[in-house]
DRENNU-168856 format. One record per residue: residue number from 1; residue in one letter; y, z, x of N, C-alpha, C in turn. Coordinates in steps of 0.001 Angstrom, whole numbers. Atoms other than C-alpha are relative to their C-alpha. Layout:
REM DRENNU-168856
(NUM; "a"; (Y; Z; X); (Y; Z; X); (Y; Z; X))
...
This chain:
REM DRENNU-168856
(1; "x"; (258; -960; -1073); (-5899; -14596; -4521); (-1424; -194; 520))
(2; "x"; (1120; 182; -658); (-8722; -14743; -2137); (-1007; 498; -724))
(3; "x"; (1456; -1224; 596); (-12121; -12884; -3379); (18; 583; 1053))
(4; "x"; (261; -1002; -1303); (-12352; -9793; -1412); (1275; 631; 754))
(5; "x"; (-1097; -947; -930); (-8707; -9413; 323); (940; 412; -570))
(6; "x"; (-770; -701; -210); (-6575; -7127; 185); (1545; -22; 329))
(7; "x"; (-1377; 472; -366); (-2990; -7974; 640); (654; 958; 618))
(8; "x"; (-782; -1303; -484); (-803; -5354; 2817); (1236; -376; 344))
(9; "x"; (-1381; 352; -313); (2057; -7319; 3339); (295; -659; 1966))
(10; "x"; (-62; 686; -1413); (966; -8121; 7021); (-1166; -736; 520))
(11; "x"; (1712; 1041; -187); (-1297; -11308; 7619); (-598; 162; 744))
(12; "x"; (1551; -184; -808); (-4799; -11028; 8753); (11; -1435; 457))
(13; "x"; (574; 1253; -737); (-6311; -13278; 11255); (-448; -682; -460))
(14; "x"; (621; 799; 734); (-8169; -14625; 8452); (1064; -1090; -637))
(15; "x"; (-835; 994; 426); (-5103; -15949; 6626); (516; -485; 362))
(16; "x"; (-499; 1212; -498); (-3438; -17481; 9018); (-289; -922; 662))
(17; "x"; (977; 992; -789); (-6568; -19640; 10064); (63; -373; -1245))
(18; "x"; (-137; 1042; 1234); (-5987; -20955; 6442); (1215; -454; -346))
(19; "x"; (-1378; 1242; 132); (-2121; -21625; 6607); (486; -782; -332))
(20; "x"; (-173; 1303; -95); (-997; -24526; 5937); (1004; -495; 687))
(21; "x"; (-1541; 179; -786); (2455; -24017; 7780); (-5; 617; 1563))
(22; "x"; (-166; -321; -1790); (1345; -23534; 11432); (-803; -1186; 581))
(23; "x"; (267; 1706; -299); (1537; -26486; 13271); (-1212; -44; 1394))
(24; "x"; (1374; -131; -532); (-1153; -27376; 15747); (468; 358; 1722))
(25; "x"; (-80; -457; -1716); (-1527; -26264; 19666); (853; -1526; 853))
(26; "x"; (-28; 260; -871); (-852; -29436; 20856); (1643; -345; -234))
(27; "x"; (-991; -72; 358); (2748; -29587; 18713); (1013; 704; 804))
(28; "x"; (-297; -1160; -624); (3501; -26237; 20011); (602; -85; 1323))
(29; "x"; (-50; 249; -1802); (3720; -27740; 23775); (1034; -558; -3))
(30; "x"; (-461; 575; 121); (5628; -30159; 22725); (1967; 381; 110))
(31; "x"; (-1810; -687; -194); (9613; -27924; 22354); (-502; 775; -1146))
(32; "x"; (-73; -659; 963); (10359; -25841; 19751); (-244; -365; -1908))
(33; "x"; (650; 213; 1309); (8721; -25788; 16413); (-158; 758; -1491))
(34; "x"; (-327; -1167; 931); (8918; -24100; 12835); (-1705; 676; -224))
(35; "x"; (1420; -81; -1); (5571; -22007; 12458); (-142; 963; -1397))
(36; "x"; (-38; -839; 1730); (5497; -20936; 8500); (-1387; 907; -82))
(37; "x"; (658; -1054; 31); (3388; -17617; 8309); (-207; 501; -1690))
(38; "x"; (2; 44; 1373); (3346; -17887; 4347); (-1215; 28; -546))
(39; "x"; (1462; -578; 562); (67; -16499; 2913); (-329; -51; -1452))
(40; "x"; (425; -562; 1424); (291; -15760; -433); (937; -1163; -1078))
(41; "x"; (-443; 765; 764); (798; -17832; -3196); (756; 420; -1213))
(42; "x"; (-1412; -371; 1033); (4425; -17196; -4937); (733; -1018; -243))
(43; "x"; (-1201; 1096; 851); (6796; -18637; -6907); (1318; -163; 730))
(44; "x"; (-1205; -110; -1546); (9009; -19531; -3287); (239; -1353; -30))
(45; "x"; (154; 1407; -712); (10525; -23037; -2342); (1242; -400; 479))
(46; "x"; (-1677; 105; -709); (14171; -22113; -477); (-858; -530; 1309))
(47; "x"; (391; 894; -1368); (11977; -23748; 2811); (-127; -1164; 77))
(48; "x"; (72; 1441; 287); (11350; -27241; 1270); (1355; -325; -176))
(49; "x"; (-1330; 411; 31); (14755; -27701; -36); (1220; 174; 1339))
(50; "x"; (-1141; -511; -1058); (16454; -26003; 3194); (-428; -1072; 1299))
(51; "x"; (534; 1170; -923); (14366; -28967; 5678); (718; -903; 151))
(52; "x"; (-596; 1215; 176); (16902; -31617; 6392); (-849; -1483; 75))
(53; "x"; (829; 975; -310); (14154; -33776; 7907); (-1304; -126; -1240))
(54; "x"; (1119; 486; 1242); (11647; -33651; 4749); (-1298; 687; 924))
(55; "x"; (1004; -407; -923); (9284; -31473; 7197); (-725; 694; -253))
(56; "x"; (517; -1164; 399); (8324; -28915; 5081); (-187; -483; -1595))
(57; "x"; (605; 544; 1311); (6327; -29681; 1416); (-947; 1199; -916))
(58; "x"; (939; -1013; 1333); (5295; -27382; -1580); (-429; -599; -989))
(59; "x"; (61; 352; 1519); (5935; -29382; -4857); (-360; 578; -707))
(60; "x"; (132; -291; 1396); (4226; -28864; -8256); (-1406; 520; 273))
(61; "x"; (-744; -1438; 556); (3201; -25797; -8839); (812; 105; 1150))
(62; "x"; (-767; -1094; -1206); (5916; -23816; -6741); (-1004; 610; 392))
(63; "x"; (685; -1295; -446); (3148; -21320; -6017); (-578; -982; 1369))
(64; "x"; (749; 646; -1284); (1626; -23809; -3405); (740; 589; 1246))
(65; "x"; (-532; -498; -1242); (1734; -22952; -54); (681; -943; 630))
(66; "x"; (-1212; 1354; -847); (4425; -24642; 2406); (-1117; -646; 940))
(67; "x"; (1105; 1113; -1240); (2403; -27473; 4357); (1178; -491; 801))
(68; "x"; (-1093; 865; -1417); (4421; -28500; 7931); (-829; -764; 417))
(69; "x"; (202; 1184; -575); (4740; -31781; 9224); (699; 564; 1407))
(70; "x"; (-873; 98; -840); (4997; -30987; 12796); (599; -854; 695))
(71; "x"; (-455; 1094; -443); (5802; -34234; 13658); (1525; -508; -510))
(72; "x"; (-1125; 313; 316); (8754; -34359; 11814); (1001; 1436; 22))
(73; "x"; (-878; -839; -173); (9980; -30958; 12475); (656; 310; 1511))
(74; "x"; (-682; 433; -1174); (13003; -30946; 15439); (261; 1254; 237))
(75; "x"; (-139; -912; -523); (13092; -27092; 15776); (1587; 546; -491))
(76; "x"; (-1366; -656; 106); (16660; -26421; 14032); (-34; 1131; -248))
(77; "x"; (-183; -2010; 392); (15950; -23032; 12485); (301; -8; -1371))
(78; "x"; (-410; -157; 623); (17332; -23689; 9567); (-605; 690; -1412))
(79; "x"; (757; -509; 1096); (14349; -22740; 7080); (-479; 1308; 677))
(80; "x"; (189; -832; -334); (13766; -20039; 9406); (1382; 1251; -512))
(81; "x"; (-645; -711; 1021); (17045; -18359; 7815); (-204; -320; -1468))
(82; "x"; (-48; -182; 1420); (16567; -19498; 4583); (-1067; 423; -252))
(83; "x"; (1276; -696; 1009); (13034; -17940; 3839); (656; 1387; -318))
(84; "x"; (-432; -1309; 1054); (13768; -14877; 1619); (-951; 798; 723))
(85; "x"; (904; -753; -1027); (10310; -13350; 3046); (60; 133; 1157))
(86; "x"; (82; 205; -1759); (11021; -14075; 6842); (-1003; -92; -47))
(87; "x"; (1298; -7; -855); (7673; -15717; 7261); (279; -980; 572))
(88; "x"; (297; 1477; -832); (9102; -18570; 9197); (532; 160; 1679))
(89; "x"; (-220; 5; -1544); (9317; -18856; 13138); (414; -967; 980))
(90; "x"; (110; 1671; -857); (9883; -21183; 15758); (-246; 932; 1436))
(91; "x"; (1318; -156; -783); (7649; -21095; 18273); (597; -988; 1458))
(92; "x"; (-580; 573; -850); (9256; -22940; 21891); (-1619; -39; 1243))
(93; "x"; (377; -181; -1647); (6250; -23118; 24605); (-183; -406; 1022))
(94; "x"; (-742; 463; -1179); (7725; -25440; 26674); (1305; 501; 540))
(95; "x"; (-1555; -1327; -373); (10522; -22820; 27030); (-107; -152; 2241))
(96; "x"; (-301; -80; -1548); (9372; -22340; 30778); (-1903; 217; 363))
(97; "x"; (1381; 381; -691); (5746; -22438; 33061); (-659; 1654; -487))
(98; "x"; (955; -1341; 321); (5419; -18420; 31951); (756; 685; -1164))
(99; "x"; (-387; -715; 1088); (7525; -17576; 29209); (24; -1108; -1458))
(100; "x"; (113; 425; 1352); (7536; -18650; 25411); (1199; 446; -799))
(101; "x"; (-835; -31; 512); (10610; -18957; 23333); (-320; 416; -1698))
(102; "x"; (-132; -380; 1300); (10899; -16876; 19728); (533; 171; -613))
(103; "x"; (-1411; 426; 1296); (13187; -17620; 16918); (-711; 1161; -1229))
(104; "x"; (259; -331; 906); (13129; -15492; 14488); (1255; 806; -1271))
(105; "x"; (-1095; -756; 686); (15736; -13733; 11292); (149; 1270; 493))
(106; "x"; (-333; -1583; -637); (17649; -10792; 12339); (1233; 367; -776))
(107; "x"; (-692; -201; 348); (19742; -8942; 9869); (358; 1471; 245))
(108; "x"; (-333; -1834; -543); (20386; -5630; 11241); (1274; -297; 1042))
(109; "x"; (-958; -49; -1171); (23698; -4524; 12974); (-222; 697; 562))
(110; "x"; (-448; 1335; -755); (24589; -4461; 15742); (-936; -1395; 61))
(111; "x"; (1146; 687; -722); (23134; -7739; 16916); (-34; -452; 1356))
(112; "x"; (389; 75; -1162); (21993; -8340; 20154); (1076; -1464; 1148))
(113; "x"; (-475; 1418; -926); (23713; -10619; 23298); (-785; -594; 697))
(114; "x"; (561; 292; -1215); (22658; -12992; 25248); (-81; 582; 1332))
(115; "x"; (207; -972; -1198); (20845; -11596; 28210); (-218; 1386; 74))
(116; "x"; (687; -1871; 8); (20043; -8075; 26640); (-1787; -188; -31))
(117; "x"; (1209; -270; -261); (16337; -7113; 27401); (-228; 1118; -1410))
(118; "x"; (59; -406; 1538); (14917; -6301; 23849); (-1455; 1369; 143))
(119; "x"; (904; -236; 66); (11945; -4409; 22797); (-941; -1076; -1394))
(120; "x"; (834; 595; 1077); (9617; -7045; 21127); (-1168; 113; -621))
(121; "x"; (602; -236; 528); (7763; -6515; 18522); (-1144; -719; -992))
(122; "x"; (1034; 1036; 975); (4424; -7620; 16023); (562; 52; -1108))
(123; "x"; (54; 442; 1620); (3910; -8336; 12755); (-85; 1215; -852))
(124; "x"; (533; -1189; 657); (2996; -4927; 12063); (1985; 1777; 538))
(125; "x"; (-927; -291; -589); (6373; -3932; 14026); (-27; 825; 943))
(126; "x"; (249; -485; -1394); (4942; -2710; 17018); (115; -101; 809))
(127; "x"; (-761; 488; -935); (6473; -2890; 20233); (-1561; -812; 1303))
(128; "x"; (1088; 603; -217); (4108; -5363; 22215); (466; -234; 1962))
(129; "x"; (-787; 506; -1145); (6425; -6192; 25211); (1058; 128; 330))
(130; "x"; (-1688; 204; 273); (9921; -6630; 26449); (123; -1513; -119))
(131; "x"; (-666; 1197; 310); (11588; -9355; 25651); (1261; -685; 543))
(132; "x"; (-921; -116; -387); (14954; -11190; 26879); (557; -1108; -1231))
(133; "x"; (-779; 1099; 630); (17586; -13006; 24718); (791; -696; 289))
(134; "x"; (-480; 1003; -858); (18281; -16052; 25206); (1197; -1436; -968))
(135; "x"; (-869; 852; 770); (20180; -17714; 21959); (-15; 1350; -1518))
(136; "x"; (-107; -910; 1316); (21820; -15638; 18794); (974; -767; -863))
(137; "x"; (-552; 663; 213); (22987; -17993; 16461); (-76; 424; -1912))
(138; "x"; (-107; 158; 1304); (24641; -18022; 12932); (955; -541; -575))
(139; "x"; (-933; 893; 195); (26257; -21219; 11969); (33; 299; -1740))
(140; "x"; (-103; -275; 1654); (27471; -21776; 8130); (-1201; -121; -1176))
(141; "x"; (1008; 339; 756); (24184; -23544; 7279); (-1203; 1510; -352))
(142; "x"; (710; -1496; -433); (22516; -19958; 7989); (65; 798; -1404))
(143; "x"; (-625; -815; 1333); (24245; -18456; 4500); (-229; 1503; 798))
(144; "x"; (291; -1649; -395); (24678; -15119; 6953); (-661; 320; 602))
(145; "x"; (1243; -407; -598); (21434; -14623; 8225); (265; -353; 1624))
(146; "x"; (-52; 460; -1453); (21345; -14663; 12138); (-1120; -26; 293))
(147; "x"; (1406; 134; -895); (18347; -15746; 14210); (441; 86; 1407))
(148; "x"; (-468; -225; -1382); (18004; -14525; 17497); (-1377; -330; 228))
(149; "x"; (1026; 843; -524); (15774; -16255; 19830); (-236; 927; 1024))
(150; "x"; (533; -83; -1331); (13771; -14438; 22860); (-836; -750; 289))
(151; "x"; (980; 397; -679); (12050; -15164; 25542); (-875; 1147; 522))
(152; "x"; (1293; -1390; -192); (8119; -13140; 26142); (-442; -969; 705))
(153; "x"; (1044; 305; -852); (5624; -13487; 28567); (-1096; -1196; -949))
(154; "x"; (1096; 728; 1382); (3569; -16467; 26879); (-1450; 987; -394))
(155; "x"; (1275; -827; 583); (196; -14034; 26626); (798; 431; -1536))
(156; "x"; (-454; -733; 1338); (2219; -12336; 23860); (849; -1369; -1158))
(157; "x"; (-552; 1166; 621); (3404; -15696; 21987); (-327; -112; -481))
(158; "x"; (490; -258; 1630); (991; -15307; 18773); (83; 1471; -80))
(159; "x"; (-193; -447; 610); (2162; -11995; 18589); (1094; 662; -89))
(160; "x"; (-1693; -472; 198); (5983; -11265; 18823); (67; -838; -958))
(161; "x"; (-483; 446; 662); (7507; -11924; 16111); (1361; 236; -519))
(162; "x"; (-975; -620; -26); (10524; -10217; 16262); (337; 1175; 838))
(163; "x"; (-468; -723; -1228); (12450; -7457; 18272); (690; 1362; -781))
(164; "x"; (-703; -1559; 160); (13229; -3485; 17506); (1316; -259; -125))
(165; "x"; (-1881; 148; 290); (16309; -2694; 15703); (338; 723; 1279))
(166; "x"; (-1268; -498; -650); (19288; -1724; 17873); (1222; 1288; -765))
(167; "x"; (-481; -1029; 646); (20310; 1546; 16401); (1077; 523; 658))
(168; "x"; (-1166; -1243; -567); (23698; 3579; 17276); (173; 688; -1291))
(169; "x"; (-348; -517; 859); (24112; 6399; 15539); (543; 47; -697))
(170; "x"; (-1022; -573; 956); (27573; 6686; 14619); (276; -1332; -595))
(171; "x"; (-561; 1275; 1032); (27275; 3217; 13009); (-456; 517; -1184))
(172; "x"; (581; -371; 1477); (25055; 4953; 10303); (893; 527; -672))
(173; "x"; (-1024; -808; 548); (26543; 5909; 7566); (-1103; 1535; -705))
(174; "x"; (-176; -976; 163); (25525; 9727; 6393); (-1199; -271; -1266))
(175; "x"; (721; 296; 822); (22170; 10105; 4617); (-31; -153; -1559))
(176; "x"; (-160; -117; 1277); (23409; 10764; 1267); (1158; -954; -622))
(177; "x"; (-666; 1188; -317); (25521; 7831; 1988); (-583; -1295; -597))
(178; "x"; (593; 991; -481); (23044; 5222; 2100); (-711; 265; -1807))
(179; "x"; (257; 608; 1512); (22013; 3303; -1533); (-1380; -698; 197))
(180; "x"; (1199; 644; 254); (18420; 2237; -2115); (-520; -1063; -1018))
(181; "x"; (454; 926; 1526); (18583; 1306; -5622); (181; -1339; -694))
(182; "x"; (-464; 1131; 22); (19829; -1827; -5235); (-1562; -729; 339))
(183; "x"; (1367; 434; -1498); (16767; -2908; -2863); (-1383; -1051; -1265))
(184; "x"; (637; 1130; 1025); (14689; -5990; -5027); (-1663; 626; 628))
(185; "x"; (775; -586; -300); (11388; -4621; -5422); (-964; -1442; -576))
(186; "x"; (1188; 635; 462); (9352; -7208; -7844); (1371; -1731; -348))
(187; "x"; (-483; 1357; -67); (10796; -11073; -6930); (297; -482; -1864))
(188; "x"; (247; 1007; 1045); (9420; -12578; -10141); (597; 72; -1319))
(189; "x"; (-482; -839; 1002); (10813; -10156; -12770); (1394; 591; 749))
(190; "x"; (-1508; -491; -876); (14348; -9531; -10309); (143; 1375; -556))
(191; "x"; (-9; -1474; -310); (13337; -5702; -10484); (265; 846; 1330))
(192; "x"; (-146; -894; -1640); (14994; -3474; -7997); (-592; 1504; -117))
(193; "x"; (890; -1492; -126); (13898; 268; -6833); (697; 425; -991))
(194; "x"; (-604; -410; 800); (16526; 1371; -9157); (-656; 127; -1526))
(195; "x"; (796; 539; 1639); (14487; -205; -12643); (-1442; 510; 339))
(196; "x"; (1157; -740; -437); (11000; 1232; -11202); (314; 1255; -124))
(197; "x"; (-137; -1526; -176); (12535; 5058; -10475); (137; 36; -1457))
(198; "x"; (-888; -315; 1807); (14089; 4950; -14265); (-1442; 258; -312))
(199; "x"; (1251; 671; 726); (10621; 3923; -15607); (-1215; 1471; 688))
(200; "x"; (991; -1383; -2); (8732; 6922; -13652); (449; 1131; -67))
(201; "x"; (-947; -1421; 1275); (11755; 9336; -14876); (-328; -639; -896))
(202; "x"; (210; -307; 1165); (10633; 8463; -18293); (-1430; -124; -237))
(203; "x"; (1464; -748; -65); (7038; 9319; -17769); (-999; -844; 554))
(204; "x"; (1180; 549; -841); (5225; 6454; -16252); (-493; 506; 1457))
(205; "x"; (618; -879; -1279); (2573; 8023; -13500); (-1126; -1084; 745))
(206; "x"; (801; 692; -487); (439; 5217; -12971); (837; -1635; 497))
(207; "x"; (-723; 1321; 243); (1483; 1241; -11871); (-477; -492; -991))
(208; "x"; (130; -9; 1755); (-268; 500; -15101); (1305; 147; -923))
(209; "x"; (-1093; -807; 812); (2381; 2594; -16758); (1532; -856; 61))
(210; "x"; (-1298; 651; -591); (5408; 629; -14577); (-104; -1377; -731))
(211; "x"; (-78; 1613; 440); (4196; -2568; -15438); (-59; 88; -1758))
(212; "x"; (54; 178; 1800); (4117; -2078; -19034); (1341; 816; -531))
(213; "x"; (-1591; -147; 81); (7550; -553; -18989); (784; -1135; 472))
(214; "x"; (-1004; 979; -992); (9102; -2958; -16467); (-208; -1177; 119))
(215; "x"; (487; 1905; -465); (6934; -6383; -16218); (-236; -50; 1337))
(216; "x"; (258; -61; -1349); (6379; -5275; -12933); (-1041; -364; 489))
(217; "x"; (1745; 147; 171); (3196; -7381; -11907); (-179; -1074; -728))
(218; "x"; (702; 756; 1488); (3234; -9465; -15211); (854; -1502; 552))
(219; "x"; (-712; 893; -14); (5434; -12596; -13161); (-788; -962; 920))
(220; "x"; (914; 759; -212); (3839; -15612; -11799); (-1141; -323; 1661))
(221; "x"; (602; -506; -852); (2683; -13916; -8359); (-691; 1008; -597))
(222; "x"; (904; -1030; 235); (560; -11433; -10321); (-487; 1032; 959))
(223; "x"; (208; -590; -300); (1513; -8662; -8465); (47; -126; 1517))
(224; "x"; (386; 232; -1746); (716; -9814; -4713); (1055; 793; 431))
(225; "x"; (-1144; -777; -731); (4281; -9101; -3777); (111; 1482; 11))
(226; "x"; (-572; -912; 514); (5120; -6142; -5627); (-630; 893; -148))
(227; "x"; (897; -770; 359); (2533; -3977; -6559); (-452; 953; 1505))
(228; "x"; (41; -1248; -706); (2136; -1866; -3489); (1427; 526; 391))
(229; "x"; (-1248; -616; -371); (5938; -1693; -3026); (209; 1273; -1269))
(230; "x"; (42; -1201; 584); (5636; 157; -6247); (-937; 893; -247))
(231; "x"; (815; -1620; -679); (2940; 2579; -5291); (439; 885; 725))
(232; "x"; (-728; -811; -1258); (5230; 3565; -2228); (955; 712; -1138))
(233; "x"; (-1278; -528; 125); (7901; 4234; -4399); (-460; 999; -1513))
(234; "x"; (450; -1124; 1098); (5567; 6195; -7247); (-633; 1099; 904))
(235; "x"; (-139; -884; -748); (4008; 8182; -4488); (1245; 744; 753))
(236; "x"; (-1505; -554; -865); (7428; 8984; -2682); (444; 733; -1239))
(237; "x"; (-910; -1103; 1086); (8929; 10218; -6397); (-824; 1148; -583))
(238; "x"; (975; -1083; 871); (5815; 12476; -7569); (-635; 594; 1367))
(239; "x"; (348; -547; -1173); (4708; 13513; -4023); (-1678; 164; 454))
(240; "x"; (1996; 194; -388); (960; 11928; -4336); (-320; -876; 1383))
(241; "x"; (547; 838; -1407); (-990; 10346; -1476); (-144; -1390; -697))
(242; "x"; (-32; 1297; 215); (-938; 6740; -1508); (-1180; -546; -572))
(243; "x"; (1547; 188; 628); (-4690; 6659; -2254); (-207; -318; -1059))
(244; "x"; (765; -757; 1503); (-4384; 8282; -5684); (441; -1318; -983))
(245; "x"; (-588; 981; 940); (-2725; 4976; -7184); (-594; -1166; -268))
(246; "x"; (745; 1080; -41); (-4938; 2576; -8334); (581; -1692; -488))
(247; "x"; (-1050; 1148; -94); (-3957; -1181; -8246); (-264; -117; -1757))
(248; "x"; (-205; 862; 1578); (-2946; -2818; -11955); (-1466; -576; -350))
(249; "x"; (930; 665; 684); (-5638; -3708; -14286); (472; -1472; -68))
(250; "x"; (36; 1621; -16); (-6155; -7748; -13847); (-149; -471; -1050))
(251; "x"; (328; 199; 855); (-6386; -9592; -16687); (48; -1141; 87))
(252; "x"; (-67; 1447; -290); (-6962; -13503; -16605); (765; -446; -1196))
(253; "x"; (-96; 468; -1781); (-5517; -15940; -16128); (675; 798; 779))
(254; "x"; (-1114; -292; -1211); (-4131; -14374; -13053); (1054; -765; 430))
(255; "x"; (-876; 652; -265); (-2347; -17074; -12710); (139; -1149; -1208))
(256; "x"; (-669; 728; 721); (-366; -19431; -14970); (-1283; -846; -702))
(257; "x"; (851; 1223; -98); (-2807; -22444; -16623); (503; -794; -883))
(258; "x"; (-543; 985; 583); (-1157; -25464; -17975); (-1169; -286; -1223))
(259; "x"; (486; 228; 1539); (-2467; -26199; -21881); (-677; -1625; 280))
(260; "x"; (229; 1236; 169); (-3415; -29726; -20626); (-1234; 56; 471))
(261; "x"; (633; -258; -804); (-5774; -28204; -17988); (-1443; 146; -1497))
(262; "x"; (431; -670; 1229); (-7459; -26174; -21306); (-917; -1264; -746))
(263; "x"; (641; 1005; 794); (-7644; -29510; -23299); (-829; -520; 457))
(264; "x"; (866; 854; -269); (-9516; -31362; -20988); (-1290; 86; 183))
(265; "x"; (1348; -863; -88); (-12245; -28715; -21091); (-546; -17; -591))
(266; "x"; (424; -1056; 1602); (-12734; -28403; -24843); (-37; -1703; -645))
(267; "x"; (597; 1277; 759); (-14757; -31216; -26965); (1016; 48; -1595))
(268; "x"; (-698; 469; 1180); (-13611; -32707; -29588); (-368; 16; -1476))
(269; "x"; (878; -335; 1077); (-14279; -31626; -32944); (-57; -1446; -987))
C-alpha cells in the first residue's frame, strides 16, 4: 500500500497516474481500447487469462498490477466482463469528431437498448452527462455479464464510466424480499455479509474483533478490499457513525514474503 493513502474504493488522480493498465493518449485515438483502472494490489488475474491476444500481463506474484500492451489490444471487451472488480473499460475516441465511445459491465435489469439516452455517470456514480447507447452486447464468452457501450460528449471521456441504473418499480421485489447475506464481502477469505453479521451477533464491536473471528483482513490483500466494507456493515448493525471504527491493527509483513527473500538477507553462521 502506498505511504499515506487511504483507499475508498474510488481511484484518486494520484493512482491512476501510476497504473499500469491505461494505455497511452496516442493509443486511445487510435479505435477502441481496454483501459484497466486496477489500483490496488490483490490476489486478481481473471484479466490475463481472459486476453485472447496476450495483451494484458500480471504473472508472479498475482498481487501485481495488470500492465496493457496497447498495441496488442483490438478492443473486444472481453476482460472488460471478466474483471470481478469492474475496473476495466474500453475507451473508443475515434468513435466520432465530438463524441467518445464507453464500454463498460452492466449487470442490473432491465438493460438498456440501443438508442436510449442514458444518464452517465463517474466513478464516484455521479451523473456527469447524458449519454446515448450505441452497442449492448452479451455473447457466451461474457459468462452473463453484459457490457453496454455509450456514446458522451468527449470533454467527459476520463470521467464516465458507466450509466444510472434503470429502475421500474414493479420489477423490485418487496423489501423484506430482497437477500443481502449472500453478498461476498472479504475476496481473499470468500466471506460474505452473512459470516461478518454472525460474528457482530456474537459480540464483536470493533473490525479488530471481526477479523479475529472471521480472517477478515488476515488474506493476501491485507484488508485493502474489505476492511471498510466491514465498517459499513458494523456501523449499519450497532447504529455508530462511520468515524467511530478504527481501521485493523497492521502487523508486518503486510504482505506475503517468500523464505528465499529472508535467506538472502541473513549471514551465514
Amino acid at each position: 500500500m502506498t505511504e499515506g493513502v487511504r483507499f475508498t474504493g474510488i481511484p484518486s488522480a494520484e493512482e491512476l497516474r501510476g497504473a499500469s493498465g491505461i494505455p497511452s493518449q496516442e493509443r486511445m485515438k487510435k479505435g477502441p481500447v481496454a483501459v484497466i483502472e486496477c489500483v490496488q494490489e490483490i490476489p486478481c488475474n481473471p484479466c490475463e487469462n481472459a486476453c485472447p491476444f496476450g495483451a494484458i500481463k500480471i504473472g508472479d506474484p498475482i498481487t501485481n498490477l495488470p500492465v496493457l500492451d496497447g498495441e496488442k489490444c483490438t478492443g473486444c471487451g472481453t476482460c472488460v466482463a471478466m474483471c470481478p472488480g469492474q475496473a476495466i473499460f474500453l475507451v473508443n475516441e475515434a468513435y466520432s469528431e465530438t463524441e467518445t465511445e464507453i464500454s463498460f459491465p452492466f449487470e442490473y435489469l432491465p438493460q438498456p437498448e440501443t438508442g436510449d439516452v442514458v444518464d452517465a455517470v463517474n466513478r464516484a456514480g455521479e451523473v456527469v452527462c447524458k449519454g446515448t447507447v450505441t452497442k449492448v452486447k452479451m455473447p457466451p464468452s461474457y459468462k452473463n455479464t453484459c457490457v453496454v457501450t455509450i456514446a458522451v460528449p468527449k470533454q467527459y471521456a476520463g470521467e464516465v464510466r458507466s450509466m444510472k441504473r434503470l429502475v421500474l418499480a414493479e420489477s423490485l421485489p418487496a423489501p423484506e424480499k430482497r437477500s443481502t447475506a449472500s453478498q461476498l464481502v472479504c475476496r481473499c477469505e470468500e466471506l460474505t455479509r452473512e459470516d461478518i453479521e454472525r460474528a457482530i451477533d456474537e459480540g464483536a464491536t470493533t473490525i479488530d474483533g471481526i477479523k479475529r473471528r472471521t480472517r477478515a483482513g488476515m488474506g493476501l490483500c491485507q484488508g485493502k478490499t474489505c476492511e471498510r466494507l466491514v465498517a459499513r456493515i458494523l456501523s449499519e448493525k450497532t447504529g455508530r457513525p462511520l468515524a467511530d471504527f478504527l481501521p485493523a491493527t497492521k502487523r508486518a509483513p503486510v504482505r506475503p514474503v517468500q523464505m528465499s527473500i529472508v535467506a538472502d538477507n541473513c549471514e551465514e553462521n
